[in-house]
Backbone as CSV, one residue per row, in Angstrom:
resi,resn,N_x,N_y,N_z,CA_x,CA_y,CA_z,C_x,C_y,C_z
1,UNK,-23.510,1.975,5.817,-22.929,0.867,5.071,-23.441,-0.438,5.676
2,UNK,-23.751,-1.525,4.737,-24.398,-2.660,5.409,-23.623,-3.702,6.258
3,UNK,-23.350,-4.360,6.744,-22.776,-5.171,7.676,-22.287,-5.987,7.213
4,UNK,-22.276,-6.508,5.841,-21.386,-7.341,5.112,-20.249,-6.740,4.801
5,UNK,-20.653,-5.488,4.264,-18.979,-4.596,3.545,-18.328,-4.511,5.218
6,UNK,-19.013,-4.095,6.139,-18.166,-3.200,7.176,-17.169,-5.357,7.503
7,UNK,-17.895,-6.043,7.850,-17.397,-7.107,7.596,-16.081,-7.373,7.142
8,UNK,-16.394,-7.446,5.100,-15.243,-8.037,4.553,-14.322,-6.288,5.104
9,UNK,-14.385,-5.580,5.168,-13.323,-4.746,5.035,-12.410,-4.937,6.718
10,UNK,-13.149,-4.973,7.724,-12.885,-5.791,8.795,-11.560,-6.872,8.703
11,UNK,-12.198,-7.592,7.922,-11.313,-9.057,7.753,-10.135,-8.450,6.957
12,UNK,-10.219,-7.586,5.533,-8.927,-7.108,5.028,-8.290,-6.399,6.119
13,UNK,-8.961,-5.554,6.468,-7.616,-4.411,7.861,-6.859,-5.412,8.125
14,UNK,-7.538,-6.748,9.443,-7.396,-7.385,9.650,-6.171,-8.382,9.064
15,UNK,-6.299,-9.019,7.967,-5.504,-9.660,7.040,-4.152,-8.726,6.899
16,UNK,-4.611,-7.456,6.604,-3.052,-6.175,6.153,-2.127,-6.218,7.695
17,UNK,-2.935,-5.800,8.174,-2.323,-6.099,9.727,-1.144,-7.273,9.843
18,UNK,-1.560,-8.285,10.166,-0.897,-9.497,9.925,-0.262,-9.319,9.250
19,UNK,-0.190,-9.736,8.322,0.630,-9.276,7.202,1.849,-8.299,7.264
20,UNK,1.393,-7.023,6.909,2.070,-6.095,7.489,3.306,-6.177,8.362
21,UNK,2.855,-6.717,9.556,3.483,-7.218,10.754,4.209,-8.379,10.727
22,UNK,3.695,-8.833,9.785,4.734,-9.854,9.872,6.044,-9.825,9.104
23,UNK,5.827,-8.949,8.034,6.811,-8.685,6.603,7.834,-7.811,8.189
24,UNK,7.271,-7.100,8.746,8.398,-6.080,9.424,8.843,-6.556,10.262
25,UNK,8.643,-7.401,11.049,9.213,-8.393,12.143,10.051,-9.037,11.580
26,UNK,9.711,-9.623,10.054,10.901,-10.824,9.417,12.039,-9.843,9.124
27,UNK,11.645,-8.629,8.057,12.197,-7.809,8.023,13.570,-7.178,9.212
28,UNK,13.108,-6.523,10.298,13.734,-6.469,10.820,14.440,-7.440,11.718
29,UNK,13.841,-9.082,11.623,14.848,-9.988,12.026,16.484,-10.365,11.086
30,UNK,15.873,-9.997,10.051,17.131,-10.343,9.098,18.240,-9.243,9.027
31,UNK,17.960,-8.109,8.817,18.549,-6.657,8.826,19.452,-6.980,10.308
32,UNK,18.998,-7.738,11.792,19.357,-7.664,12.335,20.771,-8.903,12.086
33,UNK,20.398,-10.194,11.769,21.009,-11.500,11.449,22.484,-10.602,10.483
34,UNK,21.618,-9.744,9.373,22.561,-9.137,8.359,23.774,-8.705,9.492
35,UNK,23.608,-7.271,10.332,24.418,-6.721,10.816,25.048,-7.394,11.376
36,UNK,24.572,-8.184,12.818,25.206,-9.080,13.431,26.588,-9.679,12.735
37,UNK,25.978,-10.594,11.574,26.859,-11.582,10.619,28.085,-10.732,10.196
38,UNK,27.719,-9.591,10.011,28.734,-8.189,9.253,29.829,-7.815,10.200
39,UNK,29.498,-7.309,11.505,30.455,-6.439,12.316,30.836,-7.358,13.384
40,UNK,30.413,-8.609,13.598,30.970,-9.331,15.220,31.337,-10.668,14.861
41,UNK,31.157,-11.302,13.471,31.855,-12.497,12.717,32.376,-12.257,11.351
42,UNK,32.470,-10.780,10.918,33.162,-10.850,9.591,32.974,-12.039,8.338
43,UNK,31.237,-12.401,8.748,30.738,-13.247,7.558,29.562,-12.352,7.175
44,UNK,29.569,-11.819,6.525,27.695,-11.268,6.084,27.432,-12.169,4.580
45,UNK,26.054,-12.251,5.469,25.231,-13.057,4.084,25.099,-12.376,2.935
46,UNK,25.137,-13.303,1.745,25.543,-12.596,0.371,24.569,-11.815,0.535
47,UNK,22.941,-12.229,0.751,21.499,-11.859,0.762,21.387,-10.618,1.549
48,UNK,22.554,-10.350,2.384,21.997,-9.512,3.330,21.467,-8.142,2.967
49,UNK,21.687,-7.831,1.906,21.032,-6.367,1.500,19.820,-6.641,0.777
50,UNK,19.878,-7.629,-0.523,18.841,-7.841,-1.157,17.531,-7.720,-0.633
51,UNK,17.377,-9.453,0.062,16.509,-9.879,0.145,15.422,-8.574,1.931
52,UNK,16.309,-7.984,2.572,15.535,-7.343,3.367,15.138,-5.906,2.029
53,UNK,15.963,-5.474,1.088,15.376,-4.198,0.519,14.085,-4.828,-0.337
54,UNK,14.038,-5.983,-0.843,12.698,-6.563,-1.541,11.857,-6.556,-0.423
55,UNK,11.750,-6.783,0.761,10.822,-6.925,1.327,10.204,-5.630,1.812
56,UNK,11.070,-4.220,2.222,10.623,-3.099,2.507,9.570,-2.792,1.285
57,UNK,10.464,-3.132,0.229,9.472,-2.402,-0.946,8.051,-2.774,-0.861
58,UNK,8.267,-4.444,-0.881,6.628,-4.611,-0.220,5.911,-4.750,0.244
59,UNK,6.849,-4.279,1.412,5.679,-4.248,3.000,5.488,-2.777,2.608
60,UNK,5.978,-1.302,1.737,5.321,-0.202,2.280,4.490,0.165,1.222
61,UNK,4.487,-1.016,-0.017,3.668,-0.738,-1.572,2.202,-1.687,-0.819
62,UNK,2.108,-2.601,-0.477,1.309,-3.298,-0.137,0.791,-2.837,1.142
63,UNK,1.491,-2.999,2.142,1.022,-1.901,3.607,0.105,-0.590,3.396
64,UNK,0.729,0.147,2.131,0.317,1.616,1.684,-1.175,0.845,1.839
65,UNK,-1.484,0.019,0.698,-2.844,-0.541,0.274,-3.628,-0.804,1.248
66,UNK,-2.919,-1.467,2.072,-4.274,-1.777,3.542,-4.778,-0.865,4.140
67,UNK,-3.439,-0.260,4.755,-3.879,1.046,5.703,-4.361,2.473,5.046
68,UNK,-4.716,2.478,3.334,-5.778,3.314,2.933,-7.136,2.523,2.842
69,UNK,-7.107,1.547,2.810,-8.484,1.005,3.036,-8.909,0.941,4.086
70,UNK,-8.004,0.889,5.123,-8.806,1.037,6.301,-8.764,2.723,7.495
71,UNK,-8.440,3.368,6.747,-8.584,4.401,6.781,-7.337,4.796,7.902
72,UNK,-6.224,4.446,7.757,-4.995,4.678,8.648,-4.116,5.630,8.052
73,UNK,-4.629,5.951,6.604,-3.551,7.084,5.904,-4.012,8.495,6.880
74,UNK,-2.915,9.262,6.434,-3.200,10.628,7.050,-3.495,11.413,6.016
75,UNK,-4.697,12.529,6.605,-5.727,13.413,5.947,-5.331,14.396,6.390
76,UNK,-5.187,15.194,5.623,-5.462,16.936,6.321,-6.615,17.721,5.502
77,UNK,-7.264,17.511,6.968,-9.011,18.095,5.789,-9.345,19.319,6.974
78,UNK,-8.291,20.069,7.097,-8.341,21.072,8.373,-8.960,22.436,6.941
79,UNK,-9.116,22.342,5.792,-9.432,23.260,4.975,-10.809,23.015,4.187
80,UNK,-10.900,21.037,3.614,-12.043,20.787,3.046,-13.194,20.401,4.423
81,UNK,-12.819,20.863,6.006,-14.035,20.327,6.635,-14.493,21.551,6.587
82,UNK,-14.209,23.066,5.937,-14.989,24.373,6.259,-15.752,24.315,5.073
83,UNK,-15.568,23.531,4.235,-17.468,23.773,2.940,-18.384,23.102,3.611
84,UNK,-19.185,23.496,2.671,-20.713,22.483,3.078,-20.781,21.201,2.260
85,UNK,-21.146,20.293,3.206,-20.845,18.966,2.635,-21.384,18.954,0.944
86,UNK,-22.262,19.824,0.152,-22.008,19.422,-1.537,-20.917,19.721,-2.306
87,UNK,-20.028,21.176,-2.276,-19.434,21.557,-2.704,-17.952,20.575,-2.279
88,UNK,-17.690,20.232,-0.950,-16.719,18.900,-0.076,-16.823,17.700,-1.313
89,UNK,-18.151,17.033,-1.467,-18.437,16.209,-2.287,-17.858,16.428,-3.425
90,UNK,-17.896,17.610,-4.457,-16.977,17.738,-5.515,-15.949,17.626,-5.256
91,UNK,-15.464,18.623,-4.335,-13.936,18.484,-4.102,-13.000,17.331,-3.917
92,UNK,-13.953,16.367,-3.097,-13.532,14.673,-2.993,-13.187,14.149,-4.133
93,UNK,-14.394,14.550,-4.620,-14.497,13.458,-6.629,-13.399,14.001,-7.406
94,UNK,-13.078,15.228,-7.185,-12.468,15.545,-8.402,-10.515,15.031,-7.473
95,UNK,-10.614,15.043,-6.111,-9.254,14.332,-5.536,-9.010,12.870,-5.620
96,UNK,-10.679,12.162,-5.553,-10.119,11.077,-6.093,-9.992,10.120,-7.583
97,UNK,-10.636,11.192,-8.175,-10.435,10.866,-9.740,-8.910,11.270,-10.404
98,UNK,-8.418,12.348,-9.687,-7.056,12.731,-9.764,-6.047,11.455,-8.868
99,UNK,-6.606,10.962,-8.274,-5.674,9.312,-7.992,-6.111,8.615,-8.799
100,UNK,-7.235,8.184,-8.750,-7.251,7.283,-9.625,-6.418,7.351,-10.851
101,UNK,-6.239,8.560,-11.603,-5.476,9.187,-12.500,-3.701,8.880,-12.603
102,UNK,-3.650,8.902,-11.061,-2.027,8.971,-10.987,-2.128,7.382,-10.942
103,UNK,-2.262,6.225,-10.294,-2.507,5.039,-10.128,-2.448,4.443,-11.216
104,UNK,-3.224,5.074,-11.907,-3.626,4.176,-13.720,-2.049,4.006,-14.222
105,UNK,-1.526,5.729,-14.559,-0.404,6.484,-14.773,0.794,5.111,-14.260
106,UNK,0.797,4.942,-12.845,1.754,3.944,-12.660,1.539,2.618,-12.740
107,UNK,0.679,2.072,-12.844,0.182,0.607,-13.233,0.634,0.650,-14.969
108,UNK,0.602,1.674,-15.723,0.579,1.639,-17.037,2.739,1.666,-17.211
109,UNK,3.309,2.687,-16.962,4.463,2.810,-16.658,5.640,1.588,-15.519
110,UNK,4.358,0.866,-14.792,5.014,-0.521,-14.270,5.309,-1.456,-14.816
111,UNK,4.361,-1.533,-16.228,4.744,-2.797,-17.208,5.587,-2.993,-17.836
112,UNK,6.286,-2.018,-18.304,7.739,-2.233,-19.330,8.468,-2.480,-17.840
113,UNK,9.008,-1.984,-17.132,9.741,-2.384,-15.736,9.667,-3.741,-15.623
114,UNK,7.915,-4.251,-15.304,8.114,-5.526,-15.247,8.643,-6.654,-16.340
115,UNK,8.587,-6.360,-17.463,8.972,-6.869,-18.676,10.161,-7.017,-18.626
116,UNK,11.259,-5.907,-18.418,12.267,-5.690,-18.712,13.284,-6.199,-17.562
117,UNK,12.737,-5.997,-16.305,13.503,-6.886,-15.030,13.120,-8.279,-14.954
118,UNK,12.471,-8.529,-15.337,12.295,-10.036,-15.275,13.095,-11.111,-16.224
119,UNK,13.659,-10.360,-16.438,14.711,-11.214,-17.767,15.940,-11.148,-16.701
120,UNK,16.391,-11.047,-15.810,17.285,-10.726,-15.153,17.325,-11.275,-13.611
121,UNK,18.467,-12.205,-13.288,18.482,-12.575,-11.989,19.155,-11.972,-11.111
122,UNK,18.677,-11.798,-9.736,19.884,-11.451,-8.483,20.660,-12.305,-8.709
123,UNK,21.909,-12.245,-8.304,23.060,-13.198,-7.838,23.340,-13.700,-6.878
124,UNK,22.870,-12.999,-5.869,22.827,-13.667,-4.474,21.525,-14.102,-3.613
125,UNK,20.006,-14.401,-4.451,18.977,-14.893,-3.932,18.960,-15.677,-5.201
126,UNK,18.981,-15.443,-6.334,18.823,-16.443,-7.266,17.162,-15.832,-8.067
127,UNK,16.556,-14.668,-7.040,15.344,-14.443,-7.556,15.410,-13.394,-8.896
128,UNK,14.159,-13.657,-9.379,14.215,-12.603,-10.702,13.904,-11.300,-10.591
129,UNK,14.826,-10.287,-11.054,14.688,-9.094,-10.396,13.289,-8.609,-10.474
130,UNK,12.432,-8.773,-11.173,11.067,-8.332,-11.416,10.065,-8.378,-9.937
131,UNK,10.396,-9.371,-9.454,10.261,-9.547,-7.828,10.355,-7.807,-7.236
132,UNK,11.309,-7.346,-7.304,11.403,-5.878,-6.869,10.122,-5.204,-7.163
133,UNK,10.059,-4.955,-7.862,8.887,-4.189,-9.123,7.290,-4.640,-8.896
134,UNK,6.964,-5.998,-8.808,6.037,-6.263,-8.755,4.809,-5.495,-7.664
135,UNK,5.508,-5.189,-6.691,4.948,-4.393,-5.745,4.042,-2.536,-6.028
136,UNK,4.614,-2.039,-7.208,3.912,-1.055,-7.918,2.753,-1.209,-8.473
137,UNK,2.542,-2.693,-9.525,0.989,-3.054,-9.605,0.032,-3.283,-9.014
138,UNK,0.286,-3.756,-7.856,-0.049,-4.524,-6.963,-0.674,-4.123,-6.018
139,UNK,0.624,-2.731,-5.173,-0.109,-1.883,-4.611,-1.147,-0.815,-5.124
140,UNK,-1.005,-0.892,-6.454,-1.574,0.574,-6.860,-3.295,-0.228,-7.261
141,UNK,-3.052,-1.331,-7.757,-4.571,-2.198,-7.609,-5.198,-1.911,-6.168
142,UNK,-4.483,-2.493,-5.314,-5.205,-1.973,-4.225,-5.523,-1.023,-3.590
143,UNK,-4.624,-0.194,-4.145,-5.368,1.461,-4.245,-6.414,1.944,-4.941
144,UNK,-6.449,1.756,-6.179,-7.375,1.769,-6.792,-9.000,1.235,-6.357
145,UNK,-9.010,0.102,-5.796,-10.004,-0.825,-5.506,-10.858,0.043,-4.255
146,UNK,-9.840,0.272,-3.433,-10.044,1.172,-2.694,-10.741,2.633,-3.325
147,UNK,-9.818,3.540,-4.078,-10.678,4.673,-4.618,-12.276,4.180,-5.479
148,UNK,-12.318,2.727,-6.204,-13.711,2.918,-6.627,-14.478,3.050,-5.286
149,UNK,-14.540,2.105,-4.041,-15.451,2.686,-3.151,-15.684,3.630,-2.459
150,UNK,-14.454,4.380,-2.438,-14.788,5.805,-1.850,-15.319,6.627,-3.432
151,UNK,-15.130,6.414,-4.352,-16.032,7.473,-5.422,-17.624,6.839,-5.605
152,UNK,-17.285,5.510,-5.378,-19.139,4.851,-5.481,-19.837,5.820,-4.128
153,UNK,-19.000,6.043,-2.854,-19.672,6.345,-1.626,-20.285,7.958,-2.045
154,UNK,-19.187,8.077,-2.667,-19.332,9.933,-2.532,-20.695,10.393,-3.636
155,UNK,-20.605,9.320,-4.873,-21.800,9.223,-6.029,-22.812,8.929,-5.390
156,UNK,-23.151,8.396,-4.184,-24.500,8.040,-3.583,-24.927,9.035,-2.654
157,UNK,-24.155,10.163,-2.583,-24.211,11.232,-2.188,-23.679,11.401,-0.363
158,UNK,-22.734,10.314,-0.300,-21.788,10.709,0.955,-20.646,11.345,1.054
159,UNK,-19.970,12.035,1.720,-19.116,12.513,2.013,-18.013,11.384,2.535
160,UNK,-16.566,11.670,2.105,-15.361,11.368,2.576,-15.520,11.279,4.007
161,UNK,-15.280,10.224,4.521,-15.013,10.706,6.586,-13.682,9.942,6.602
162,UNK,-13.412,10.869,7.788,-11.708,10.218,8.393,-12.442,9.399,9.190
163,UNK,-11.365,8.520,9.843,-11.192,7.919,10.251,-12.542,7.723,11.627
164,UNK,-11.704,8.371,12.361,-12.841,8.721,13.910,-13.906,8.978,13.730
165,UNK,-14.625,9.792,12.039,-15.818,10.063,11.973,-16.512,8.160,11.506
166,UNK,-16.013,7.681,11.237,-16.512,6.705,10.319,-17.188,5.310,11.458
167,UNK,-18.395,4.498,11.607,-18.714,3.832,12.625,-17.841,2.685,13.289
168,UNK,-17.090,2.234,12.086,-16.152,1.202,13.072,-14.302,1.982,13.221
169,UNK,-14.422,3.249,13.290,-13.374,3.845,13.300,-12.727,3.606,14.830
C-alpha cells in the first residue's frame, strides 16, 4: 500500500482514538456527576440518564467505525488461515459483500427512524430525539467505506490480513 493511504488511515485511527477517548472519559465523567448527584445529595440531574445513554450509542456506533478501519476489531480466522490464499480470497469477498449487504440493509431501515424521531423532543436535554438514531447511518457509512477498501484490496488480488500481519500493525 502506498504511503499516502497508510498515512490518511494513520491520521483517521488517530482522529477515532481521540475521539473515542474522549466521548468515554466525558461519558464516564457524567455517569459519575449523575450518581454522585443521585445517592449523596438527593438531587440528580434531569439529564442524568439521557444525555450519557446518547453518548454510549455513539461512542460504540462510531468507535465500531474506527477501530474496523484500523484493524482493532476481532477476527477469528483460526479456520480461513488453513486455505490457500485464492480460495481465502473468495471466501473474504463473498464475507464482505455479505456486510456490505447487512450495512446497506441498516442504513436503508435507519431512515424512517430518523424521520420519525426527529419530530420529537427529549424533555430533559431539550434535544431532538433523532440525535439517538443518527449514529446507525453514520456508523454503518463508516463501515461501509471501510469494506469498499478491503474488497478493492482483495480485487487486486490481496488477501484480508489481521492486524499483526499488516505493515503498520
Amino acid at each position: 500500500m502506498n504511503s499516502q493511504t497508510e498515512n490518511g488511515k494513520r491520521i483517521l485511527r488517530n482522529a477515532g482514538a481521540l475521539i473515542s477517548g474522549a466521548v468515554l472519559i466525558t461519558f464516564t465523567a457524567l455517569v459519575l456527576y449523575s450518581v454522585i448527584m443521585r445517592y449523596f445529595f438527593s438531587a440528580p440531574p434531569m439529564w442524568g440518564e439521557d444525555i450519557p445513554k446518547l453518548m454510549f450509542v455513539w461512542m460504540i456506533f462510531i468507535g465500531a467505525g474506527f477501530a474496523y478501519l484500523s484493524g482493532a476489531n476481532i477476527r477469528m480466522t483460526f479456520v480461513i488461515d488453513k486455505f490457500p490464499p485464492s480460495l481465502r480470497r473468495v471466501i473474504e469477498l463473498v464475507m464482505h459483500f455479505a456486510i456490505v449487504a447487512m450495512l446497506l440493509v441498516i442504513m436503508w431501515y435507519s431512515l424512517p427512524i430518523l424521520r420519525l424521531t426527529s419530530n420529537f423532543t427529549s424533555l430533559s436535554t431539550g434535544l431532538s430525539q433523532g440525535w439517538t438514531y443518527w449514529p446507525l447511518p453514520l456508523g454503518s457509512a463508516m463501515l461501509l467505506l471501510n469494506e469498499f477498501f478491503r474488497i478493492r484490496h482483495l480485487l487486486r488480488g490481496g488477501i484480508d490480513l489481521t492486524r499483526e500481519e499488516t505493515p503498520h500493525g
